[in-house]
N, C-alpha and C positions, 0 to 999 in steps of 0.2 A: 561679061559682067565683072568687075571691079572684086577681087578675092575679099575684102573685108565688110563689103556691101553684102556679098554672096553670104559669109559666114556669119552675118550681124543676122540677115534676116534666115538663114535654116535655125537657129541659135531660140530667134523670136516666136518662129513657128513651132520648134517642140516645146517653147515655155505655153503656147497657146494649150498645145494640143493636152500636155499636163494639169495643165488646169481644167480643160473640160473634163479628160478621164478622173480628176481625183474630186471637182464636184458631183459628175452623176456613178462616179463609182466603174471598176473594171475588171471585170466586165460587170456593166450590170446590174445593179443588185435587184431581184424579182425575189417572189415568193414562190419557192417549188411549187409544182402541180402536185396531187395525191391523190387524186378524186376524178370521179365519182365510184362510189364505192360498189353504187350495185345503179339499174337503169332508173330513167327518171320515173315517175309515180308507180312503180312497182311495188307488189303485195308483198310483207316483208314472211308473212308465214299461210299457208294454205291449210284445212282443217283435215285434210289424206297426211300433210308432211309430217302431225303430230304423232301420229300413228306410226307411220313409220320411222320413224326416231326414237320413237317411247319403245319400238321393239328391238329396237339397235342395243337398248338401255340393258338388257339381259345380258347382252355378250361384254360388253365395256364391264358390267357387276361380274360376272365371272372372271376378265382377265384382272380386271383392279383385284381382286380377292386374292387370284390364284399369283401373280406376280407379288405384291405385299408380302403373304407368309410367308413366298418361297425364301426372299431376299432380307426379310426383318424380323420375321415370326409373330408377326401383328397384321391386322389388316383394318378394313375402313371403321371399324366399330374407333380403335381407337386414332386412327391418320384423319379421319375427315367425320365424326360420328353424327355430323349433320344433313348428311346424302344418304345415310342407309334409311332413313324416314322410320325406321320402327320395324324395320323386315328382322328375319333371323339372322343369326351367322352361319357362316358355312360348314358345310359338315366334316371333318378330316382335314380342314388343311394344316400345315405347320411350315415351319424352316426348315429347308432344304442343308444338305450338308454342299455346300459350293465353292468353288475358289474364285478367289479374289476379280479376276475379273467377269466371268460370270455376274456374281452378287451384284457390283457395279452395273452390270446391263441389265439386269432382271428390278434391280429397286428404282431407276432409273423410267422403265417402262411401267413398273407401279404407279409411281407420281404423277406420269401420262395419265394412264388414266382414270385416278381421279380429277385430272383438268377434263377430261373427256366425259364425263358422269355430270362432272358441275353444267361444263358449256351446255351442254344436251336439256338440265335442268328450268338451266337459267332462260334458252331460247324458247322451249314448250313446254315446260315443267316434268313431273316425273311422277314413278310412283314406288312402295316398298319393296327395299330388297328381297329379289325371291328366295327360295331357300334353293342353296346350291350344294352339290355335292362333290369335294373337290379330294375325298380320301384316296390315299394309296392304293386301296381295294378298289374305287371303281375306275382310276386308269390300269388297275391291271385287269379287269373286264376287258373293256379298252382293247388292249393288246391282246389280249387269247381272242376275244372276236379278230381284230385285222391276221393274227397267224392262225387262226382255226383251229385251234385247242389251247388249252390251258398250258403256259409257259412257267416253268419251275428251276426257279420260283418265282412267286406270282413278283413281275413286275413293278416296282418301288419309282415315283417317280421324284422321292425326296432325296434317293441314298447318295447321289455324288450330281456333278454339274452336267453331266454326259445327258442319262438318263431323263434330268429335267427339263435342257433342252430339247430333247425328244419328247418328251410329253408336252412342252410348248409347243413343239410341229404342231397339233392335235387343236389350239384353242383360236390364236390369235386372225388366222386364213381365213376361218368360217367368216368371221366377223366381217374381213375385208374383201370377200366375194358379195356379202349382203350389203357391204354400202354402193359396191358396184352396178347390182341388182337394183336396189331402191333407188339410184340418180335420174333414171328417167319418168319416175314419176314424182319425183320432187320439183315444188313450182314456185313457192316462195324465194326472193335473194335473201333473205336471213338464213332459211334453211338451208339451201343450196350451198349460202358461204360454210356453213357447220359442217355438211355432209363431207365436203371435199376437204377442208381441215383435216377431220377425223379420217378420212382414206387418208390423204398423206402420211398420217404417222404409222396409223395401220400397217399400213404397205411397206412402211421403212422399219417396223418391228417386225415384221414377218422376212425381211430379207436380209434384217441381220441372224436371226435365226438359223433360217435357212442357209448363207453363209460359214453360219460357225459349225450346219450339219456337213454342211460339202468337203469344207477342208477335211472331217474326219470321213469319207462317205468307206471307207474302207476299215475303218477298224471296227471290227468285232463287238459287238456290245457284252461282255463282260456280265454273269457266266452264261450266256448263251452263242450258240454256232452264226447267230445270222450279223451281219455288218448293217452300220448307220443306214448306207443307202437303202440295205432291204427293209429297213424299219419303217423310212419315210416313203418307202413303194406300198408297207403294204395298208399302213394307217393313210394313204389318199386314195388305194384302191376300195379300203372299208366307207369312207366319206363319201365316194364316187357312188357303190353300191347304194350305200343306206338314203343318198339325195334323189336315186331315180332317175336323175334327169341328164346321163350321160356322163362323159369324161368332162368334171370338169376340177381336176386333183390329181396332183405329179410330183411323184416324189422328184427328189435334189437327180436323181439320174435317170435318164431317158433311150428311148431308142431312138436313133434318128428323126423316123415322122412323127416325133411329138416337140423335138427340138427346135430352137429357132431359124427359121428357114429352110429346116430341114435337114442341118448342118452343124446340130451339136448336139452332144451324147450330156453335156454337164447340165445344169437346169437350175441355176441358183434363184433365178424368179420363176413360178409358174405363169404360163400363160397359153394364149390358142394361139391359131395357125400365121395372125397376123402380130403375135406376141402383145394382146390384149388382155388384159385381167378377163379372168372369167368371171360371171354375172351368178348370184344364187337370190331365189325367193325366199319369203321369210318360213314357208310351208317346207321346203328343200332343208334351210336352216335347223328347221324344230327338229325334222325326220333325223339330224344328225348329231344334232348336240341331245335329245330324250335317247339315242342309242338303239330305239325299236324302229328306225326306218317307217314310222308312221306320225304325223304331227298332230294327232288326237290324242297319240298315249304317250303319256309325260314317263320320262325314268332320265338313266345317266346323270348327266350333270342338273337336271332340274328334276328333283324328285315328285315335284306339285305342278309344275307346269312351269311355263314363262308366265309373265305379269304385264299386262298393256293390253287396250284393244283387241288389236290380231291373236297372239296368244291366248286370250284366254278365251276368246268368241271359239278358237277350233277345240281347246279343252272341252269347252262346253258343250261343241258338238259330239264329244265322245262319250259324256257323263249319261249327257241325255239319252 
């Protein structure tokens, strides 16, 4: 072929091919896929999923409370004063004395959740803040139960950022065992997308947590003889106890067969045999957050009970 015949028409051909790519676009131009969000003509909410979300509502009012004070010395009365619906305020809380990065993760996990109080709200509605009891006195309860006598001095879980985070060991778990627990009875996609939202963050506040326990799991807690990790051994031995319903609470260090695979002493997540969240009912839940290992009789952190269906039908069964 003839070199400028050759060159006339390659020449002709990428003018072609430039013009088709630059009228339909290159590559392409489509509109992303994004969807479907949930299956086709599915229930967006089931009338069991309200229930159990409205009992979730308890633990979420607790951590929004107890993380607010610690890190701002305020909480939802004045951050969000249109979700407490007219409940009390909490009993004891205040501002923690904490440094600088602490505060930052603690007002950080506040904000959570009241986005977590709203969503909950917004998908099944809600009901009034219960009263909670969030004083220095009854996390140092708290701790003389898990050490089996009274620790001197009683236990402060505002006085430095150590200590706070150790009494956060104490809240945020429960909560992320019970969304675990409630997933397979939930059957609504509206609800089901809430549920696993709220585990996610859950789980991701619980293991920064547990993290910032691990790196110190050896120092001493300051004035007492026992270290981080004996603290987080023995406040998930006390949860384990007061739930009944076996091991399912580990502190930051382990013995081998409780490790993952069998094969580590460190334990920054908890989990079972196959490194699965463990699952709790909301009965297991009450027994540990009221502190009397019974979920008839209200104390600890809720001096009156929990507030929603399930809770207060088993208060009821106790009054009676």
């Amino acid at each position: 072929m003839d070199t400028s015949f050759s060159n006339f028409f390659l020449s002709a051909l990428f003018m072609l091919m430039f013009s088709v790519m630059n009228s339909v676009g290159f590559p392409p131009t489509l509109e992303p896929i994004c969807g479907p969000t949930h299956p086709k003509d599915a229930i967006p909410v089931y009338p069991f999923d309200v229930h159990l979300l409205h009992f979730s509502l308890n633990l979420e009012y607790l951590e929004a409370e107890y993380f607010l004070y610690g890190a701002l010395g305020y909480g939802l009365d004045k951050v969000a004063p249109e979700l407490v619906m007219g409940g009390p305020p909490p009993i004891g809380a205040q501002k923690a004395n904490l440094d600088e990065l602490v505060n930052r993760i603690i007002e950080e996990f506040g904000y959570q959740e009241v986005g977590h109080i709203r969503a909950i709200k917004t998908t099944v509605g809600g009901f009034p803040r219960p009263l909670m009891n969030l004083s220095a006195c009854n996390f140092a309860t708290i701790m003389n139960d898990a050490f089996g006598y009274p620790l001197d001095p009683p236990f402060d879980p505002y006085a430095n950022s150590l200590n706070f985070m150790l009494a956060s060991y104490v809240i945020p778990y429960v909560g992320l065992t019970g969304y675990v627990g409630a997933n397979p009875f939930i059957e609504g996609w509206k609800t089901k997308r809430l549920l696993a939202g709220l585990l996610g963050v859950e789980a991701g506040q619980d293991a920064v947590i547990r993290t910032y326990l691990y790196e110190k799991a050896d120092y001493t807690v300051y004035p007492y003889e026992y270290t981080v990790a004996e603290f987080t051994e023995r406040i998930s031995e006390l949860r384990n106890e007061l739930g009944m319903c076996g091991i399912k609470d580990e502190g930051i260090c382990v013995p081998p067969y409780l490790g993952a695979e069998n094969r580590t002493t460190s334990n920054v997540l908890s989990a079972d045999y196959n490194s699965l969240s463990y699952a709790r009912t909301p009965r297991e839940i009450l027994r540990i957050v009221y502190g009397t290992g019974n979920e008839h009789v209200p104390g600890g952190f809720f001096p009156n009970g929990g507030n929603g269906k399930i809770a207060r039908e088993l208060l009821h069964y106790y009054k009676s």
